[in-house]
C-alpha positions in Angstrom: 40.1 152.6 -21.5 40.2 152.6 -17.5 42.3 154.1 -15.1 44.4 151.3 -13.3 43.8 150.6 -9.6 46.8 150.7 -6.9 48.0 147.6 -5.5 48.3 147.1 -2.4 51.5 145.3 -1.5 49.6 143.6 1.8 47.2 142.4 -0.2 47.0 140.3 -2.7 43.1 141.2 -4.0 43.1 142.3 -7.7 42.4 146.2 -7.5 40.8 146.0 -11.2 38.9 142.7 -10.6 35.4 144.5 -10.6 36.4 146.1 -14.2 37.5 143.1 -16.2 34.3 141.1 -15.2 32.2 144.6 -16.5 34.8 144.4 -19.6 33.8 140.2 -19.9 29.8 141.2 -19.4 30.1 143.4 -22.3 32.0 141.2 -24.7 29.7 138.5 -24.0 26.9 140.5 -24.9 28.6 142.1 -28.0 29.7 138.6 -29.7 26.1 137.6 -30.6 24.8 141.2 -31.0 27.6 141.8 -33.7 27.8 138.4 -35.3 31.2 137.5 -34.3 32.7 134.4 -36.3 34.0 131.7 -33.5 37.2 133.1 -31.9 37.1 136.7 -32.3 37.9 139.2 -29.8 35.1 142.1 -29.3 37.6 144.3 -27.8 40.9 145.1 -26.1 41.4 145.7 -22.6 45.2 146.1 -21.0 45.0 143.7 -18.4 47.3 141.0 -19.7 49.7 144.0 -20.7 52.6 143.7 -18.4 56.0 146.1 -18.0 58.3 144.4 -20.0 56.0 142.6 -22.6 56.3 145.6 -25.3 53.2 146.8 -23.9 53.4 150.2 -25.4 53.6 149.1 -28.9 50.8 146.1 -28.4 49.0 149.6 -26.8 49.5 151.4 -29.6 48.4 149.1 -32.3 44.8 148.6 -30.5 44.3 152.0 -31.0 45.3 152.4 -34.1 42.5 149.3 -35.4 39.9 149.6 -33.1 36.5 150.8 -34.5 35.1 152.3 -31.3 36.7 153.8 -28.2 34.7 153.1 -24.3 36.1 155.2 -21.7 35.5 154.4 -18.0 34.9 157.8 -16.8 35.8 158.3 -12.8 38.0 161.0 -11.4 40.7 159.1 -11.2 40.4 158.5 -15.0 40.7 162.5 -16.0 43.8 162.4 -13.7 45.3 159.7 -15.9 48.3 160.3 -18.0 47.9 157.4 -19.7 44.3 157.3 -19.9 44.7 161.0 -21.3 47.2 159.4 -24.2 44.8 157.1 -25.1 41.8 158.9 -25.5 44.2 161.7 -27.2 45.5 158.8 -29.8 41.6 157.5 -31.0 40.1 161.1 -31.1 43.1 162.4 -33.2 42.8 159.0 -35.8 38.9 159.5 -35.8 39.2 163.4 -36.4 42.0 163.1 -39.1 40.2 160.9 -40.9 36.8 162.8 -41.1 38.8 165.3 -42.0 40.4 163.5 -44.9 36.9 161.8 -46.2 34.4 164.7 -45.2 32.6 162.2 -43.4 29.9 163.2 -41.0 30.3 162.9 -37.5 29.6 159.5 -36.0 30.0 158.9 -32.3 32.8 157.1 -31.8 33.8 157.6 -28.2 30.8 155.8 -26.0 31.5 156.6 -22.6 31.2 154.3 -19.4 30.1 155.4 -16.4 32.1 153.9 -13.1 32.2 156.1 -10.4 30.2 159.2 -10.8 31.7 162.6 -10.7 29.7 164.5 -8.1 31.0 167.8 -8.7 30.0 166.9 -12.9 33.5 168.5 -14.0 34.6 167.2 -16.9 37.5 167.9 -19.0 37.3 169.9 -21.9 38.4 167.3 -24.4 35.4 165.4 -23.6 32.6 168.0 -23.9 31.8 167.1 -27.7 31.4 163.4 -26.8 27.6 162.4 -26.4 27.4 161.3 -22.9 23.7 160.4 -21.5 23.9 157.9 -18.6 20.3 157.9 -17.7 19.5 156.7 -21.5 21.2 153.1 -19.4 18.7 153.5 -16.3 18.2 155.7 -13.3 20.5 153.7 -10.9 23.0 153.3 -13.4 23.0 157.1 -14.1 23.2 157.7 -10.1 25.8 155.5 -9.0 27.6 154.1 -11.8 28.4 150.1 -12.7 30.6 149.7 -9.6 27.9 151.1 -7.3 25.3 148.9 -9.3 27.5 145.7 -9.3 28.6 145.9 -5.9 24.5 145.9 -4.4 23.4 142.7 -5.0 19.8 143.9 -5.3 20.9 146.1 -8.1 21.5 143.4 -10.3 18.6 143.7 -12.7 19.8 147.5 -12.9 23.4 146.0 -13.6 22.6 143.7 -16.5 20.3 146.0 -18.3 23.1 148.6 -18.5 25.7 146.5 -19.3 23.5 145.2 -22.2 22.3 148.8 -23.6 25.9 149.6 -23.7 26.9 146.5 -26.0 24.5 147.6 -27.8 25.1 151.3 -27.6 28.9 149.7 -29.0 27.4 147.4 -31.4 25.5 150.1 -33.3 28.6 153.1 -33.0 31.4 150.3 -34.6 28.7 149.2 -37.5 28.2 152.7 -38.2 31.8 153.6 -37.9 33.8 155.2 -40.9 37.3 155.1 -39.0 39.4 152.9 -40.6 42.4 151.3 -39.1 46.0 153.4 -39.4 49.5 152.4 -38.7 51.0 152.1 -35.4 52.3 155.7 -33.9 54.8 155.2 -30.6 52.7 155.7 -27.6 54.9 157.7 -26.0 54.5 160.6 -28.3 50.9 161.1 -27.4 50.6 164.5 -25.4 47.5 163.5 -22.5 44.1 165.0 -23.9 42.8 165.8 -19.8 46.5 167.2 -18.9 46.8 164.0 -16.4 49.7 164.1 -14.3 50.5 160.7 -13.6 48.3 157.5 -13.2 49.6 153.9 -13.7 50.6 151.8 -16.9 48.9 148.7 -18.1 49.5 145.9 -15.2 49.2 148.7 -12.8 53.0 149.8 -13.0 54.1 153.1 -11.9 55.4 155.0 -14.9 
């Protein structure tokens, strides 16, 4: 879950480029750490979503399956509406179930750090999600993975972060008692942070 970039209509660079080779990393990392059979996908990401392509229902029904939930935490990702939705959407499916099972608590939101926050406000829907990014490394923890991927000297820092979070995935999905639910329209979510606008999938103004 990521907060879209703005496009710029003079240019024709990918505003979320830097995120779906971080999202790539991570599933590469995942496949053999989880034991994949040949041709499954690790994970989800938006990208290919595009207005028009039923992108709220295809939305919906990632969230309703998927065993773990990795937020990309920036400011510009607690001012998402739709980032808001989706976290809303897994936190409700993970907490009704426990609820219905008594099972224990098992983190099930692992949090990605992207740009850090420097003022460390957070909303309060997230304060009950374990979120330790020095437990990836201290330049990871200070400026994030796009501060980390963008230095090129940094890239030792970069690749130890990225794995530690596959693994950090790897271990929350195997561990995971959610089990998958039917399909609930997108649009009915309320926003968990209270966003006030943001971008859909395929970086479309809502």
């Amino acid at each position: 879950s990521y907060a879209h970039g703005q496009r710029d209509e003079q240019s024709s660079q990918d505003p979320d480029l830097w995120i779906a080779q971080l999202y790539d990393a991570i599933c590469d990392h995942i496949r053999p750490l989880a034991d994949l059979p040949p041709g499954w996908k690790p994970g989800f990401m938006d990208r290919e979503l595009q207005q028009g392509q039923q992108w709220p229902w295809r939305l919906s029904n990632a969230l309703a399956k998927c065993r773990v939930f990795v937020p990309l935490y920036s400011r510009r990702y607690f001012k998402s509406e739709h980032c808001g939705k989706e976290w809303f959407a897994f936190s409700r499916r993970a907490l009704n179930f426990a609820a219905a099972n008594g099972a224990g608590r098992v983190e099930t939101i692992v949090p990605a750090l992207w740009i850090p926050m420097r003022d460390g406000q957070f909303p309060e829907a997230t304060r009950a999600v374990q979120f330790r990014p020095a437990d990836f490394g201290p330049l990871y923890a200070e400026h994030g993975f796009y501060g980390i991927m963008k230095v090129s000297r940094w890239r030792e820092a970069y690749d130890e972060a990225v794995y530690l979070l596959a693994r950090r995935i790897v271990d929350a999905a195997e561990a995971s008692p959610v089990e998958p639910e039917h399909s609930i329209q997108y649009e009915s979510f309320p926003a968990a942070f209270g966003g006030n606008g943001g971008t859909r999938p395929g970086g479309k103004t809502p």
